[in-house]
DRENKE-459551 format. One record per residue (C-alpha): z, y, x. Coordinates in Angstrom, 1 decimal. Layout:
% residues N
       Z       Y       X
       Z       Y       X
...
This chain:
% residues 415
       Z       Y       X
     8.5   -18.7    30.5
     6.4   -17.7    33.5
     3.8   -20.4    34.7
     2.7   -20.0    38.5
    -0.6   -19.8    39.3
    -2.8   -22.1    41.4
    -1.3   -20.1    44.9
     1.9   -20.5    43.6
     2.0   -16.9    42.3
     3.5   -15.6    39.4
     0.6   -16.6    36.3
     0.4   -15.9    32.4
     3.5   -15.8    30.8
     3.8   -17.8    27.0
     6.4   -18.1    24.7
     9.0   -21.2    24.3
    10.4   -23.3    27.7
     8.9   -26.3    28.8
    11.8   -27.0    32.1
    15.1   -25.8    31.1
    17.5   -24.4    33.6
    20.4   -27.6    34.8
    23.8   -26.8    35.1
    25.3   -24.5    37.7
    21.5   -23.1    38.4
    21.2   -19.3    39.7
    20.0   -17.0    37.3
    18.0   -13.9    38.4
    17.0   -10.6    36.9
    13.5   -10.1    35.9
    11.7    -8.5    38.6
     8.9    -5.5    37.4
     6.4    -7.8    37.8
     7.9   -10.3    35.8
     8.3    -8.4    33.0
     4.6    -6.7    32.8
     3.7    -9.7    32.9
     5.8   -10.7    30.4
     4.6    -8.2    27.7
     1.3    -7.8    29.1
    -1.2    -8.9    26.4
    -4.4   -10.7    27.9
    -6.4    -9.5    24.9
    -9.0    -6.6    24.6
    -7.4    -6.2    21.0
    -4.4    -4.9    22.5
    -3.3    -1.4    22.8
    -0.7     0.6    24.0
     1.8     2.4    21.7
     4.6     3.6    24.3
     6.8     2.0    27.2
     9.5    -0.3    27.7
    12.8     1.0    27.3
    14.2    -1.0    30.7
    11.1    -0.1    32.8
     8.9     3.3    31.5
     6.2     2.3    34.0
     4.9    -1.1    31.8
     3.3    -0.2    28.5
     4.6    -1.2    25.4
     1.5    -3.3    24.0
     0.2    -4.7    20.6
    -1.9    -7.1    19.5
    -4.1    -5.5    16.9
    -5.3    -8.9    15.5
    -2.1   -10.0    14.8
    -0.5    -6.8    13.4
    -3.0    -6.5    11.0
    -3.9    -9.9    10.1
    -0.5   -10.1     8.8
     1.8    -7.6     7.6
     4.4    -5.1     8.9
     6.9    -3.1     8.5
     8.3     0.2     9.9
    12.1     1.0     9.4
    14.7     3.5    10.5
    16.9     5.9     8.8
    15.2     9.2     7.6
    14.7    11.6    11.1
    14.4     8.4    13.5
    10.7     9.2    14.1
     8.9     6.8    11.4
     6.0     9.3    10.7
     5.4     9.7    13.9
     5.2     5.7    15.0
     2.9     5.7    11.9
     0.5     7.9    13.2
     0.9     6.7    16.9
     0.1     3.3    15.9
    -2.8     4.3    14.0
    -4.4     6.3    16.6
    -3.8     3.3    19.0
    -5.6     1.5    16.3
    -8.6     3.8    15.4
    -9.2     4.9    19.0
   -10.2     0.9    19.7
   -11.3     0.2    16.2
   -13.1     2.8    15.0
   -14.8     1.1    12.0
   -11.6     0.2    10.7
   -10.8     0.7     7.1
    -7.3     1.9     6.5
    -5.6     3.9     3.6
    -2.3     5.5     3.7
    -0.6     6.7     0.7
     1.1    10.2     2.2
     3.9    11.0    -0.4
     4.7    14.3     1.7
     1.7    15.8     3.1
     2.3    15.5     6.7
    -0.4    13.2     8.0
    -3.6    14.6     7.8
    -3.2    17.3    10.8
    -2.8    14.0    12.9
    -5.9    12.3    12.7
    -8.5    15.0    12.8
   -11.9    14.5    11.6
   -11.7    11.2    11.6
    -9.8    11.2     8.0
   -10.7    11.6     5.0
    -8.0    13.4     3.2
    -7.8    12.9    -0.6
    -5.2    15.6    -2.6
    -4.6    15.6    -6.4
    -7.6    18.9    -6.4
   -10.2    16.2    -5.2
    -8.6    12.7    -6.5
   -11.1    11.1    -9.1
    -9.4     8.2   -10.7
   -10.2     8.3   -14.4
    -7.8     7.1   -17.1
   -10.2     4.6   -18.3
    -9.6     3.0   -14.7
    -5.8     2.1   -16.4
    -4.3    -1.1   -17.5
    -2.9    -0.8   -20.8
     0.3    -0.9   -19.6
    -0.4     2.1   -17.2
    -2.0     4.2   -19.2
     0.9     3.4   -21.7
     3.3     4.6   -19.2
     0.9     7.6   -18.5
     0.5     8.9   -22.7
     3.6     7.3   -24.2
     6.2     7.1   -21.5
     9.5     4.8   -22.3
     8.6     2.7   -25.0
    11.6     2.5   -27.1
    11.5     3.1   -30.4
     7.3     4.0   -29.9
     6.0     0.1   -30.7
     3.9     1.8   -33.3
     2.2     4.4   -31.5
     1.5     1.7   -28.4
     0.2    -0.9   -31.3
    -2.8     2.1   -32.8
    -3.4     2.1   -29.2
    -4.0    -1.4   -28.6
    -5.8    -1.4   -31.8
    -8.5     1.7   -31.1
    -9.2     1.7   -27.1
   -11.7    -1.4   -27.4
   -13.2    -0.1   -29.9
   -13.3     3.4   -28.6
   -15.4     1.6   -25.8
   -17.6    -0.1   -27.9
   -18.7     3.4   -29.8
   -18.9     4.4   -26.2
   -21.2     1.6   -25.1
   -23.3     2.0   -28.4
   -23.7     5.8   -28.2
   -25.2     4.7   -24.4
   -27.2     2.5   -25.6
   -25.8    -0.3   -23.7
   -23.2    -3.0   -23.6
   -21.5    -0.9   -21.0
   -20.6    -0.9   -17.1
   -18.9    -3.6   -15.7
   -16.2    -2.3   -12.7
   -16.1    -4.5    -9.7
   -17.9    -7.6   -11.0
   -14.9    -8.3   -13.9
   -16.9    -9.3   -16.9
   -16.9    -8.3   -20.5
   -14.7   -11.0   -22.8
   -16.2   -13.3   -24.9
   -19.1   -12.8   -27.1
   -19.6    -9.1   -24.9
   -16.3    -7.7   -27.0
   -14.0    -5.5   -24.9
   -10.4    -6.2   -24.2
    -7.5    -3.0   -23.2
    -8.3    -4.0   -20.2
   -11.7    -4.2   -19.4
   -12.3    -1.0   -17.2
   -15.1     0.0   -18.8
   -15.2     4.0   -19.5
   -15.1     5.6   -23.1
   -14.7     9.2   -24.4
   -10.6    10.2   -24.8
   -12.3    12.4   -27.9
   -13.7     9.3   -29.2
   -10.1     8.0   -29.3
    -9.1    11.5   -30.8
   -11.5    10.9   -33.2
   -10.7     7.6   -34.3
    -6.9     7.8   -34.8
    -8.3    10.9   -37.8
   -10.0     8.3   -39.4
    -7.3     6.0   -39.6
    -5.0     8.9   -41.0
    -7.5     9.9   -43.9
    -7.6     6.4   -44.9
    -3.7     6.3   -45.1
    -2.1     7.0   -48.3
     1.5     7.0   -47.6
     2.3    10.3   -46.1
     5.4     8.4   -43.7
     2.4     6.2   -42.4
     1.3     9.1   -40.6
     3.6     9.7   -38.7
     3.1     7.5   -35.2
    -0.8     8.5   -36.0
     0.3    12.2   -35.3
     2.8    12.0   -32.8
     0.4     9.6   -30.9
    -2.3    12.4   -31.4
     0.0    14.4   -30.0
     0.7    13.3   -27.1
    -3.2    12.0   -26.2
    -4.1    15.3   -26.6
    -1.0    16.7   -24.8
    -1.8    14.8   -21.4
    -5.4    15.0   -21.7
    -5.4    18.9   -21.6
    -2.7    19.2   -19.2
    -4.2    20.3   -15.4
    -2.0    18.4   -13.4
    -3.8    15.3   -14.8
    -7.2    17.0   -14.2
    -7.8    14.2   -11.7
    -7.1    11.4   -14.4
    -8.6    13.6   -17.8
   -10.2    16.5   -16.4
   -14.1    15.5   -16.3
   -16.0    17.3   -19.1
   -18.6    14.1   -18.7
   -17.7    10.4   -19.0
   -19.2     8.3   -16.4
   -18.8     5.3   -14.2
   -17.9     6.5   -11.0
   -16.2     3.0   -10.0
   -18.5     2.4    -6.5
   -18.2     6.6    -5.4
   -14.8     6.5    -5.9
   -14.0     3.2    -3.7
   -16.5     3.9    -1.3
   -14.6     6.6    -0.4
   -11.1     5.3    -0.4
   -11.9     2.4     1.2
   -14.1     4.3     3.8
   -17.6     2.0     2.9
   -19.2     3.8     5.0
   -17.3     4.6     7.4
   -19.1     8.0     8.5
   -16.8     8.7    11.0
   -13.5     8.4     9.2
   -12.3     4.9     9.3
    -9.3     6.3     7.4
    -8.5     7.8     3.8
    -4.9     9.8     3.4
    -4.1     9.9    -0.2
    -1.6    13.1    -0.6
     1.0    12.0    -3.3
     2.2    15.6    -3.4
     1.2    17.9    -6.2
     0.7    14.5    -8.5
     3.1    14.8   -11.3
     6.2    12.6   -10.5
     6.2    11.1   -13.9
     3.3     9.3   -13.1
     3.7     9.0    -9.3
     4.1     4.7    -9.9
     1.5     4.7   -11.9
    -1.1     6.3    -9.2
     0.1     3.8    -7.0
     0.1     0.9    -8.9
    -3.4     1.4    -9.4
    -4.2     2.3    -5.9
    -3.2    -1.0    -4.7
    -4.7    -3.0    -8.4
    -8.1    -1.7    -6.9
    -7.1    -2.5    -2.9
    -6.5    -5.9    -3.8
    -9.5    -6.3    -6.5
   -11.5    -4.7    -3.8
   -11.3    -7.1    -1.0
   -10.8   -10.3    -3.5
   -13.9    -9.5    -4.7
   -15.4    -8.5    -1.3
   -14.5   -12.3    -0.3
   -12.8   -10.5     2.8
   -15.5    -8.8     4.3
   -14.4    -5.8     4.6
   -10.9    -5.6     6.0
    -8.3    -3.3     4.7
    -5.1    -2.0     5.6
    -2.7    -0.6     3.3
    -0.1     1.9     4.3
     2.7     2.2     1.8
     5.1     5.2     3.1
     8.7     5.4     1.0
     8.1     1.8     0.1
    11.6     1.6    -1.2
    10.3     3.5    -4.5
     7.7     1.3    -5.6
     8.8    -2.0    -4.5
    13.1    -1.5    -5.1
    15.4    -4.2    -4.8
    16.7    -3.9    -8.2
    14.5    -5.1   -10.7
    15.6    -2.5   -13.3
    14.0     0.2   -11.2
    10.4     1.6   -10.3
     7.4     0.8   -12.5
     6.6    -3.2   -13.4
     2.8    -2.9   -12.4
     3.2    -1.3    -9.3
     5.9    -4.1    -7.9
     3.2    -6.7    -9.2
     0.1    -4.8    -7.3
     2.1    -4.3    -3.9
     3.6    -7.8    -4.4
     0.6    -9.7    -4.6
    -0.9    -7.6    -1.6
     2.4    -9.0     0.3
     1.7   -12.8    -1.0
    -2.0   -13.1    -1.1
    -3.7   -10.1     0.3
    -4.1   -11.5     3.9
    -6.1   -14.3     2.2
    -8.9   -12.0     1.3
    -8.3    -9.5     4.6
    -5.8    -7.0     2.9
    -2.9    -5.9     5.2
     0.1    -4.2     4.4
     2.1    -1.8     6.5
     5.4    -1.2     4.6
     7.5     2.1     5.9
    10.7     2.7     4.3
    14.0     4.5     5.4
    15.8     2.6     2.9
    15.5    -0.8     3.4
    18.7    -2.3     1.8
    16.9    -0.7    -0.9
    13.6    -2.2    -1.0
    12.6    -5.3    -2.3
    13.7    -8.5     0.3
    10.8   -10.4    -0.8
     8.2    -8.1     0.0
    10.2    -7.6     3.7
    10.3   -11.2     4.3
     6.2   -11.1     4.4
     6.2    -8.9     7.2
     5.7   -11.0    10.5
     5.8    -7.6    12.8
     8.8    -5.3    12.3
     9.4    -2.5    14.1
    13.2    -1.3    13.8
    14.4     2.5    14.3
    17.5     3.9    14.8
    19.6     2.7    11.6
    23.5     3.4    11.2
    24.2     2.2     7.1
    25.5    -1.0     7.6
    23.8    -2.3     4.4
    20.9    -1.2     6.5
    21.4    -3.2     9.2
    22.3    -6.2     7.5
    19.1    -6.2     5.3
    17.1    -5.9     8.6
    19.0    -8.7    10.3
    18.5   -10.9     7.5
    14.6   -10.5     7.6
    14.5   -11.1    11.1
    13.1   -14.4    11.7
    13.1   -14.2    16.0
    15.7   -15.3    18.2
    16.3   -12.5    19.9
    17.7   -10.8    16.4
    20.8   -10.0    18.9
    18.6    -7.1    19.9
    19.6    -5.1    16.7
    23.6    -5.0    17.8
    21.4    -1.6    19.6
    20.3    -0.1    16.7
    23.1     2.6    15.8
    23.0     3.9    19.1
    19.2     3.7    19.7
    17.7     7.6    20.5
    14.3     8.9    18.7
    11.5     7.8    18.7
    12.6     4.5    20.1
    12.0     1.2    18.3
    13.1    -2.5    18.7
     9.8    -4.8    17.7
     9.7    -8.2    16.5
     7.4   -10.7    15.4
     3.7   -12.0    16.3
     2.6    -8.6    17.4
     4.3    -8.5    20.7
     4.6   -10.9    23.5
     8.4   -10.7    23.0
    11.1    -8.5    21.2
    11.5    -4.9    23.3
């Protein structure tokens, strides 16, 4: 409702009715004044992304704090103009924030012409994310691939990579690095997991030991065909950014200083091209992308704000459980659940969203709704909806591009 001032004017409007309408009462249409004042934000957070639909002369506002405080969520079927809210809203962003920290994962190239200088655009030639950076379960994915019938091969693993370390650590004369304050295990042993770095031809080097102490000759085999394949991905170029270094070092603070844009030097935002990373390990890149977002700002005690842009969500958080990649469901959903905690925000952007997982949707308190004609589509959508203006997306078949139905805490009201 509209409050009147202290002439008797029209005032601030807020949300919810205090004195409801009797019986019989007139009802008016919303005069222009009415409704900028309606959708007008009283914040200096807010900033303008467009107009209204019913009035192109009030701007189409939103509240920065809330939209990224929270999560949110950009849908509409594929040619509806999705890239291009992305980038609109991130401008809007960036042009009053401009010591934000925001990465966008760009699975198709098309974002870095839109922000300038002020991104810093990461491709697969320039990527550093070295393998030792892995869970074991990633790097399983990344070597072995499906594990069916390979639970040899993934147990030598799981035997050799802690110790590879430790011959790593001992050959530097240390106890090792220690990657965003996670400590060693017990007694200063190292774990799969503990993303410390050590040398792939230590690794090499340690699965020919174990074959010249084998004396059955059928023993050998998961040694060799785990040999194999180590030495098959490591010397391949498309994983140059994972293998490729000729030195071993720990690179942990260079590498998320720049993704995370600390400092900011003028680009408050990072573009990761997905394009030109081998498709087979497209998940796994992603799953530790968001691993290190999360461990980044839990670790940061949310000082440094982040915002995560997920573009083609749909593939890495899918409704059906059988589908994508484990880990990277985990990462993004525990961004969803616990990442505003610590001052991670996610912005989901999916063409699919019957297809993405409803759980991760249903953390999104801002959604922005696109053209959408699937039914399944439109359903989904509905369902996540949580405003009572929902009615609004009986418009969204017929809606033209570029246009967009927004719900949720980062508006005044739905429009």
């Amino acid at each position: 409702q509209i409050e009147k001032d202290a002439d008797g004017g029209i005032g601030a409007f807020r949300r919810g009715v205090s004195a409801y309408p009797s019986l019989g009462d007139k009802v008016y249409p919303a005069g222009g004044e009415e409704l900028r004042r309606a959708y007008l934000w009283q914040s200096s957070q807010a900033v303008q992304i467009g107009t209204l639909r019913q009035d192109a002369s009030i701007p189409a506002m939103l509240q920065v704090d809330e939209l990224l405080g929270k999560h949110c969520a950009i849908l509409g079927s594929t040619g509806t103009g999705k890239s291009c809210g992305v980038a609109l809203i991130l401008r809007a962003i960036l042009q009053e924030n401009p010591e934000a920290h925001i990465l966008l994962l760009d699975p198709h190239n098309e974002y870095a012409a839109c922000f300038g200088d002020r991104a810093e655009v990461i491709t697969p030639n320039d990527l550093q994310l070295p393998f030792w950076f892995l869970t074991f379960e990633e790097l399983v994915e990344v070597v072995i691939g499906d594990p069916a019938g390979k639970e040899a091969e993934i147990e030598i693993l799981a035997e050799l990579i802690p110790a590879a370390k430790m011959r790593y650590a001992a050959n530097r004369g240390r106890e090792g690095a220690v990657a965003l304050k996670r400590s060693v295990g017990q007694g200063g042993s190292y774990t799969v997991d503990t993303p410390v770095p050590y040398r792939i031809s230590d690794l090499v080097a340690m699965i020919d030991e174990r074959m010249g102490r084998l004396e059955n000759r059928r023993d050998l085999v998961p040694y060799r065909q785990l040999k194999a394949r180590v030495e098959a991905k490591s010397g391949d170029p498309r994983y140059g950014f994972m293998f490729g270094s000729l030195t071993v070092q720990d690179l942990m603070a260079e590498i998320v200083g720049r993704m995370f844009r600390v400092p900011v030097n003028g680009k408050p935002i990072a573009i990761l091209e997905l394009t030109g990373v081998p498709s087979e390990i497209v998940n796994v890149v992603v799953s530790v992308i968001c691993r290190m977002t999360f461990d980044f700002a839990l670790w940061g005690n949310g000082g440094i704000p982040v915002t995560l842009v997920c573009e083609e969500a749909h593939r890495y958080v899918p409704n059906n459980p059988a589908l994508g990649f484990e880990p990277t469901r985990r990462a993004i959903a525990r961004i969803a659940k616990e990442g505003r905690k610590y001052g991670v925000s996610l912005m989901v952007v999916s063409q699919r969203p019957s297809e993405l997982d409803a759980t991760i949707l249903s953390q999104c308190n801002t959604v922005f709704a696109m053209r959408m004609s699937n039914d399944r589509d439109q359903a989904f959508v509905r369902a996540a909806i949580f405003d009572t203006a929902a009615s609004l997306l009986d418009f969204l078949p017929s809606m033209g591009m570029r246009e967009a139905i927004v719900f949720g805490d980062g508006v005044t009201l739905p429009g």
